[in-house]
Structures are given as structure tokens and as C-alpha cells.
VMD Tcl script that draws the C-alpha trace (Angstrom):
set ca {
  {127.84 -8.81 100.04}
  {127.34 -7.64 96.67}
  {128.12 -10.52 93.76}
  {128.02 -8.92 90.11}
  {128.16 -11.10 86.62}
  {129.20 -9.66 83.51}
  {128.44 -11.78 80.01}
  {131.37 -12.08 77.31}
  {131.10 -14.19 74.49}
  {133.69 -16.35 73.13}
  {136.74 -14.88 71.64}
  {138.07 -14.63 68.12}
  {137.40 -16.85 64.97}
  {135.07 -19.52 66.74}
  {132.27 -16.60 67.16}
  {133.80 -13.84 64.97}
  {130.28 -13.15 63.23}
  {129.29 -11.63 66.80}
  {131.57 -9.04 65.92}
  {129.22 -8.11 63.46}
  {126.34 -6.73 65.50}
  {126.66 -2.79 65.96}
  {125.93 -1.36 69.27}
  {127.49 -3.97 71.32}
  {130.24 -2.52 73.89}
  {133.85 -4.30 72.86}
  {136.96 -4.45 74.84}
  {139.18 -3.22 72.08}
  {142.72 -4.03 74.36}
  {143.73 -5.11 77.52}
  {147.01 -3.93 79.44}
  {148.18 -4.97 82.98}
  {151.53 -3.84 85.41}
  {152.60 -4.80 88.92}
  {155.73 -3.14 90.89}
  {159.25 -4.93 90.47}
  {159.41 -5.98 94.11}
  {157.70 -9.53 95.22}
  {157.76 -11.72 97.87}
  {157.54 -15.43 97.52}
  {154.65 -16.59 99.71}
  {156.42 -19.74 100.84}
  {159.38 -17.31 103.20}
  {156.89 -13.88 103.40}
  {155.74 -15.44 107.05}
  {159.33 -14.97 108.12}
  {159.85 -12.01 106.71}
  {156.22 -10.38 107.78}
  {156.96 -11.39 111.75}
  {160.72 -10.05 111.51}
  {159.92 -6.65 109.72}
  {156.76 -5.87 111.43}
  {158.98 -7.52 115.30}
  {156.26 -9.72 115.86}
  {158.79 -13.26 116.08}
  {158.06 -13.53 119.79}
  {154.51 -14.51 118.89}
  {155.60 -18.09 117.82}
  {151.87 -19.61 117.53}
  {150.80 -16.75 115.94}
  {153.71 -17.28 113.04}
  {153.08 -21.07 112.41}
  {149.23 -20.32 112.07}
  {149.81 -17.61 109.60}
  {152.45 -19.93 107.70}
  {149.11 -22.60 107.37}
  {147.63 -20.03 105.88}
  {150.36 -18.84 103.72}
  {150.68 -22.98 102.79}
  {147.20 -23.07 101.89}
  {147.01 -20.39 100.10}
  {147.88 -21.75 96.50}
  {149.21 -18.34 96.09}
  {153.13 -18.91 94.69}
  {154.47 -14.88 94.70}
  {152.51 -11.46 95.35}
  {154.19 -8.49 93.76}
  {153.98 -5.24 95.86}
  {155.29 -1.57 96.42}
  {156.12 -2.45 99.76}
  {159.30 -3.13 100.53}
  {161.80 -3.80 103.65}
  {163.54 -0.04 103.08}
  {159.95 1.60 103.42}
  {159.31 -0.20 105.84}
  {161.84 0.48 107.80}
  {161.45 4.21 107.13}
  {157.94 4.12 108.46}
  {157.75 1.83 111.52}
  {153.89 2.74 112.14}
  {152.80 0.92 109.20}
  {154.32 -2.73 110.90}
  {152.21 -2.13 114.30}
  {148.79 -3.16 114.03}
  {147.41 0.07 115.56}
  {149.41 2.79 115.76}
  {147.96 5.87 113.69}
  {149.31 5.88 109.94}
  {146.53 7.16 107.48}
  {148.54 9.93 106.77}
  {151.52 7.85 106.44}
  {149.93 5.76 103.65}
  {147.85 8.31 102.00}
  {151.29 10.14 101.26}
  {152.43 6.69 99.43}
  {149.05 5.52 97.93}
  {148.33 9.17 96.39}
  {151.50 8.56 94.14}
  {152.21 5.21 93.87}
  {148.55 4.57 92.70}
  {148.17 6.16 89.57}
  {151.90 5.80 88.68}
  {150.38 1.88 88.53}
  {147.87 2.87 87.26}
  {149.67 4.31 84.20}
  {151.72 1.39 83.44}
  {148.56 -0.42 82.45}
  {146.71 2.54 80.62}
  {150.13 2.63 78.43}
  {150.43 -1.09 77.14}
  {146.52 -1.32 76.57}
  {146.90 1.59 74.99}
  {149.85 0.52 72.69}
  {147.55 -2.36 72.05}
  {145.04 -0.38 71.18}
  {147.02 1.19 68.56}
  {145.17 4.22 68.18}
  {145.98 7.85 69.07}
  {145.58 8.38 72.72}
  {143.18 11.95 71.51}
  {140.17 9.30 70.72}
  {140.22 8.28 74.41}
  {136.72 10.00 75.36}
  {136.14 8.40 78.67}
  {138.55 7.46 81.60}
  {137.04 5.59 84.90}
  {139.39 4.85 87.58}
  {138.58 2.22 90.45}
  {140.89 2.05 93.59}
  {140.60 0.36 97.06}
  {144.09 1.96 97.97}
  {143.63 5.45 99.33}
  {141.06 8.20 98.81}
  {142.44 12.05 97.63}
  {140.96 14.48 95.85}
  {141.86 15.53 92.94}
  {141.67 11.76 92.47}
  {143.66 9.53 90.84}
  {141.79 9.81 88.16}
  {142.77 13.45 87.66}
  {146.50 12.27 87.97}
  {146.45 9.87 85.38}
  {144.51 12.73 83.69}
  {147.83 14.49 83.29}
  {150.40 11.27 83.53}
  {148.69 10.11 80.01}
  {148.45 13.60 78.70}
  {144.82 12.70 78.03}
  {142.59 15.82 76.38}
  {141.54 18.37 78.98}
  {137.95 17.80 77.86}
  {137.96 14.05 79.04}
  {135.09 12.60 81.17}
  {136.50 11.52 84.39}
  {134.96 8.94 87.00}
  {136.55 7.97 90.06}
  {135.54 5.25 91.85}
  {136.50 4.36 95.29}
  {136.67 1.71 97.85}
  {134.43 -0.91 95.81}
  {136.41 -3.78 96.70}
  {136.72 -6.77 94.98}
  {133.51 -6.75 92.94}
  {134.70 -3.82 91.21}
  {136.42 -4.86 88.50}
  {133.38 -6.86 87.03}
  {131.01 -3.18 88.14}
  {133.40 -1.80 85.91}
  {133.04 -3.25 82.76}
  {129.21 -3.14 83.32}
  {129.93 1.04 83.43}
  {131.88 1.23 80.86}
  {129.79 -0.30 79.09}
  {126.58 1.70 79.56}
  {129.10 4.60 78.76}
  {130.08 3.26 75.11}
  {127.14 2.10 74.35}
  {125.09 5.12 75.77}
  {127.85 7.24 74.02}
  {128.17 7.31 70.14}
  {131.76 6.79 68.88}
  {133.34 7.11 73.13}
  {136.10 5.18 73.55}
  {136.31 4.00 77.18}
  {139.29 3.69 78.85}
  {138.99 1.99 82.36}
  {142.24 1.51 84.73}
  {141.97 -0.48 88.08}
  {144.68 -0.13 90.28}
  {145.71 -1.64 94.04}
  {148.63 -1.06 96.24}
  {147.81 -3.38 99.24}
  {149.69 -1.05 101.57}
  {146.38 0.13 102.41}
  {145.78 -3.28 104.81}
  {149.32 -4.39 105.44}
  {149.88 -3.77 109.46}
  {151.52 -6.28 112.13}
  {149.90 -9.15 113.65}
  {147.27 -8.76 116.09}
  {146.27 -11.67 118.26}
  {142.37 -10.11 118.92}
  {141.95 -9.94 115.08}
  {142.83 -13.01 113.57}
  {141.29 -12.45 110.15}
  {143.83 -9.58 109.77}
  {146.44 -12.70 109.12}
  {144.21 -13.44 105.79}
  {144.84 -10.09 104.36}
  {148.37 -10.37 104.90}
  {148.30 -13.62 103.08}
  {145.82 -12.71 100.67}
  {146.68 -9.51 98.80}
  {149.22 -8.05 96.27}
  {149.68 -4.78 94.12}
  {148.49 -4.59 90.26}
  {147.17 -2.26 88.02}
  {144.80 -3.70 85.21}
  {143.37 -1.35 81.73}
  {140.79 -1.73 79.28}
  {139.87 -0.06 76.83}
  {135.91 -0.13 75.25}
  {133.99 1.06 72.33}
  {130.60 0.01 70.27}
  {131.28 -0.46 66.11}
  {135.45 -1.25 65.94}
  {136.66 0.43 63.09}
  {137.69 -2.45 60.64}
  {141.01 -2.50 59.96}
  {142.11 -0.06 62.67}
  {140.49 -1.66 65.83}
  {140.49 -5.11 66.99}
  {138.08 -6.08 68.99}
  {138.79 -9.29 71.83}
  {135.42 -9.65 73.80}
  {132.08 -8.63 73.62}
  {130.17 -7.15 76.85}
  {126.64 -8.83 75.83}
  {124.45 -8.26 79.33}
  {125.52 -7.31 82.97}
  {123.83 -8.03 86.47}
  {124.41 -7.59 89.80}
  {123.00 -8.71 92.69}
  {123.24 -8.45 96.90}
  {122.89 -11.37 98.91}
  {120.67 -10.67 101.94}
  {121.95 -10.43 105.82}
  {126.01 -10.90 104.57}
  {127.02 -6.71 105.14}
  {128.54 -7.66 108.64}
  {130.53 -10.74 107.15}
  {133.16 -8.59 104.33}
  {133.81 -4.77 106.01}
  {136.75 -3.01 105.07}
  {136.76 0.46 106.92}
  {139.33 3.40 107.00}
  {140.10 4.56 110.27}
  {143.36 5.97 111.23}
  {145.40 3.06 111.66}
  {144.25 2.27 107.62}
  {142.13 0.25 106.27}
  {140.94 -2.31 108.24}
  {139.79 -5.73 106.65}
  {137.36 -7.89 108.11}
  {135.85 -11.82 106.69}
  {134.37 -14.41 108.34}
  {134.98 -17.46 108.12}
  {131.18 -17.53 106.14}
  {132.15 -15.99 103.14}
  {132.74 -18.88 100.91}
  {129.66 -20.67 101.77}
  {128.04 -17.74 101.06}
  {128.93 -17.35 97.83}
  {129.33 -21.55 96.63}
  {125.22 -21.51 98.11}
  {123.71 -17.86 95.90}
  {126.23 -18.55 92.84}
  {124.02 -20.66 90.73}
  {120.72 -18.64 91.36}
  {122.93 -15.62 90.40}
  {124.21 -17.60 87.34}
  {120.32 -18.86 86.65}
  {119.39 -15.13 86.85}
  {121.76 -13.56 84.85}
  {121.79 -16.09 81.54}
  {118.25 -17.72 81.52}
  {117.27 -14.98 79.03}
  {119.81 -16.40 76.50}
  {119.44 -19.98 77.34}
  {122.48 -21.13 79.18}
  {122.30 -23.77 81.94}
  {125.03 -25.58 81.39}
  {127.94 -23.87 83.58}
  {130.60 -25.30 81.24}
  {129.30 -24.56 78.24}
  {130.85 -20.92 78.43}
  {134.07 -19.41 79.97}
  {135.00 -18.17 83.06}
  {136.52 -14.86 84.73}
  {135.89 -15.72 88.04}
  {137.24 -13.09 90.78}
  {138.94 -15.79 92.98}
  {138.34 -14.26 96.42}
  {140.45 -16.80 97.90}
  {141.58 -20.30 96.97}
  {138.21 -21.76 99.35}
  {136.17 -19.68 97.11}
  {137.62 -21.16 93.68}
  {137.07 -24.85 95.02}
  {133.68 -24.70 96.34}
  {132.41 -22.35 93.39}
  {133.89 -25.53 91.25}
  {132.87 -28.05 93.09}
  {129.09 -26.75 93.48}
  {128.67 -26.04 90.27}
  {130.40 -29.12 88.96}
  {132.98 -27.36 86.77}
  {135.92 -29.46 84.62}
  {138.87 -28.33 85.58}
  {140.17 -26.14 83.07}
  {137.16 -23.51 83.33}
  {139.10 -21.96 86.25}
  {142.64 -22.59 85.49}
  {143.13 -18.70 84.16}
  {141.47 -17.68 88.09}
  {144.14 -20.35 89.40}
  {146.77 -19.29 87.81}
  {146.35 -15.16 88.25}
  {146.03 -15.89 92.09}
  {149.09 -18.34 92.11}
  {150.85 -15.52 90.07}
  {150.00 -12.61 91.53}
  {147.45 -13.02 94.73}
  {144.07 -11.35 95.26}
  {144.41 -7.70 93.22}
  {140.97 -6.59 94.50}
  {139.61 -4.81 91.65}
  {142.20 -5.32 88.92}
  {141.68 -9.21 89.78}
  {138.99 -9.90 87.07}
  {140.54 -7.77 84.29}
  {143.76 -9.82 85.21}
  {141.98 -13.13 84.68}
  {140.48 -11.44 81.29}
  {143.91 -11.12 79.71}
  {144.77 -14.61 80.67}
  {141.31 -16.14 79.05}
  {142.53 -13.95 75.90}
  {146.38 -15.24 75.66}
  {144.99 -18.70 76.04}
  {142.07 -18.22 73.20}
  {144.69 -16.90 71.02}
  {147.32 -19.75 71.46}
  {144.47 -21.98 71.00}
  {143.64 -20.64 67.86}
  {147.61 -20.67 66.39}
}
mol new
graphics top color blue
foreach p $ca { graphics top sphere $p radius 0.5 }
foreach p [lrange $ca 0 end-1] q [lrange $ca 1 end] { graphics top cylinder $p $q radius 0.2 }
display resetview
């Protein structure tokens, strides 16, 4: 299990002069898209044992509603919907062979996402889309090649000459490993502007019940469809660029004898999700040796002295990381609400939470 940190400081007026130091990656604009289709989490159990014909399996249904209930997750928006479903009966078994199936949906529906985001960070942006330099694209949903980023090469009618970087199947630490790239890009990179686009479709793990895999109820709770951009430079032009965070320091770290407790593997029924019951222990009993780690250079011990993007996992995750670290509440109310909102997005989950943290600065600040 792999648990990555990634410093910001403060946004606008209240530590403006940080602005001022040159070299320092910046995320210049933020833009964000899910599909038009949701489900409301408080009916999906009825609907996810009717599509997928699973009703007979009446224990099976009230468990997953407990889960649904406990969720704290209000709506998920996704690209599924009944008609598809209906069109491709393999994906509601829970075996039957359909990678080919869902690699014919995630292929296009991906980076189609994936643009909707590039295109409002990039209106926020406000700069000509020729100065992009850079484009990473993360995805758990799907691998292809010529990748998605390739496709959104050509959906953006980015320059021929851009630097591409496609990065698959990192799960749901990825969106925090990819502002630490793109930020050894622009800073590594005179003058690159960075444009970074994480995009899900959970199609990729949606599949009918299975009573010999219980934990493949949580992923049908857990995750929806969202595409998240960014876009990052060093030395904002004044007047022409306007700078929200700043990306001061980034750190990873792996927490020893956890690989067999998180596995997602593709095989040709999907993607198959695996986590044990463990996981949330795991990471409420490393998180403040990470946190000790990662900010003791600059002095910061006390945990709500700063703000927080924190990827919330799941809604066990977001109460023990508070509770062990002895949070007020309001330091994860932008994690709260993105999962109540929108439900785990995987890697566009953090970038999400980023965007909320920024609307709520700037209201602040009116």
C-alpha cells in the first residue's frame, strides 16, 4: 500500500507573497466533469440486484444496502446506464468474460471525460491552448494503446510536438503522484506548462454480486465516474496567469507487508477489486509518521494548522484519519463533501477535493 503527500500552501491573499518565489511549480487552473447519468445511493441497491438479476439473493441485497447506508455517499455519477446494460448482459454477471466488452466502452468514453475537464481548466486558464507543453494522463479504467493520452492528443487539438505521459492503473494514490510529476516536469522544464487530466469510468469494476467475494459489494458501493484537470507552471506571468496553489515539497511512502490487502487485477472478467477489511487501520496507524516525515523539514506538527486534500478512500478512512489525528471538523469537510457528491473517483478524487478547498478559500475571502 503505497500512501503519497503532496505540500500546498494556503491560497490567495492570506499568503499571496509566496507567489513571489520563482521556481516553485503552481497550479495555474483547475477543471472537473462527470457523465449526466447518476444514481442516488439510497435506491442503487435495488436497482444493482434487478439489472444485474441477482433479487433472489435477499441477504445478499440487505447487506449491500448497510453498506450503501453507511456509506455517507448521497449520488455517484456514472456512464453506466440501464440501456447499456441491458445491451451487454456480461458486464451484470460476476464472471462471465467481458474485457473486450469494456475495453470497447472505456477506450472512448475515457478520454471523451477526460476532455470535458482539460476544456474548463483550460478556459480557466485563459491562455492559448499552443503554450500547453506537457500533457500526463492517469486512468484506472482500461488500458489501449495509442493511449488515452494520444486521444485527448487530438480531441484538444494540442501541438503535434507535445510531451505525452500515460499513466495507468495507479489507483487511488494517483492523483496526489500526479501533481508530484507534474511538478518535477515544470519545474525541471523552463517556461512548460503542464497540463494533467485524471479520468475514471468505474465500469471497469462494476459486475453482479458474488456471494464468495464479498468485498466486490464495496466497489459497487464505493465508486463513480469523473474526470479532474490541472494545469501547472513555475513563474505565472503577471497579469495573464493566476496562480491558486503552490506545490512546495512531495513524498511518498509504502507501508510494509499491506500489497496483499488493496489488489485490483485485470483478468478477463475486468478488473477485479480486492480490500480487506485492514485497510483503514492501516492507514489511521502510518498517517502521522507519514505526516511527521513529510513536513518536519518546514516545522509543522500541528495537523490543523494547514489544510487538507485528503483522498477519502472510504467514509471509515475519513473518520479514523480524523479521529487519530485529532482534526476539527471542518479540515475534512471538502473530502466529505466530494465523496457525498460524487463517491470515490480513484485518481481524479484528490484533484476533486482541490477545487473544493479553492471555491471555499475564495468565498472566504469575498
Amino acid at each position: 500500500m503505497s500512501t503519497a503527500v503532496t505540500m500546498l500552501t494556503d491560497t490567495w491573499s492570506r499568503r499571496a507573497k509566496r507567489f513571489e518565489i520563482e521556481g516553485y511549480a503552481k497550479i495555474l487552473a483547475i477543471g472537473t466533469a462527470t457523465p449526466a447519468n447518476w444514481v442516488d445511493q439510497t435506491t442503487y441497491p435495488d436497482f444493482y440486484f434487478r439489472i444485474t438479476n441477482s433479487q433472489h439473493l435477499l441477504e445478499h441485497k440487505e447487506k449491500f444496502r448497510r453498506i450503501c447506508n453507511k456509506s455517507n455517499i448521497r449520488k455517484r455519477h456514472m456512464v453506466l446506464t440501464e440501456e447499456l446494460l441491458k445491451k451487454n448482459p456480461n458486464l451484470c454477471t460476476y464472471n462471465d468474460a467481458s474485457l473486450n466488452t469494456r475495453q470497447d466502452i472505456l477506450v472512448s468514453e475515457v478520454p471523451k471525460l477526460g476532455k470535458e475537464a482539460a476544456m474548463k481548466a483550460i478556459k480557466v486558464w485563459g491562455r492559448p491552448i499552443s503554450e500547453i507543453t506537457h500533457l500526463v494522463f492517469c486512468t484506472t479504467s482500461g488500458v489501449d494503446m495509442p493511449g488515452a493520452d494520444f486521444q485527448l492528443t487530438k480531441l484538444l487539438g494540442l501541438n503535434s510536438s507535445v510531451k505525452r505521459l500515460m499513466m495507468y492503473q495507479q489507483g487511488c494514490n494517483a492523483g496526489a503522484a500526479m501533481l508530484r510529476l507534474a511538478k518535477d516536469l515544470a519545474e525541471n522544464n523552463k517556461g512548460a506548462r503542464v497540463l494533467v487530466v485524471c479520468s475514471e469510468v468505474m465500469l471497469s469494476v462494476f459486475r453482479g454480486p458474488s456471494l464468495q467475494q464479498e468485498d466486490n459489494l464495496l466497489a459497487q458501493c464505493l465508486f463513480g465516474d469523473g474526470s479532474a484537470a490541472i494545469i501547472i507552471g513555475t513563474d505565472p506571468r503577471p497579469g495573464l496567469e493566476t496562480p491558486l496553489f503552490e506545490l512546495i515539497s512531495a513524498a511518498q511512502t509504502i507501508i510494509p507487508d499491506t500489497d496483499s490487502h488493496l489488489k485490483l487485477h485485470v483478468r478477463e472478467m475486468g478488473l477485479t477489486f480486492h480490500c480487506s477489511k485492514a485497510v483503514p487501520t492501516f492507514i489511521t496507524q502510518n498517517v502521522e509518521d507519514c505526516l511527521v516525515k513529510a513536513f518536519e523539514p518546514y516545522g509543522i506538527s500541528d495537523w490543523n494548522s494547514i489544510f487538507w486534500v485528503l483522498h477519502p478512500g472510504g467514509n471509515a478512512i475519513v473518520e479514523g484519519v480524523e479521529e487519530t489525528l485529532g482534526l476539527a471538523p471542518e479540515k475534512l469537510r471538502a473530502s466529505r463533501d466530494v465523496l457525498s457528491e460524487y463517491g470515490n473517483l480513484t485518481s481524479a478524487c484528490v484533484l476533486f477535493i482541490l477545487d473544493e478547498v479553492r471555491k471555499k478559500s475564495k468565498k472566504d475571502e469575498q
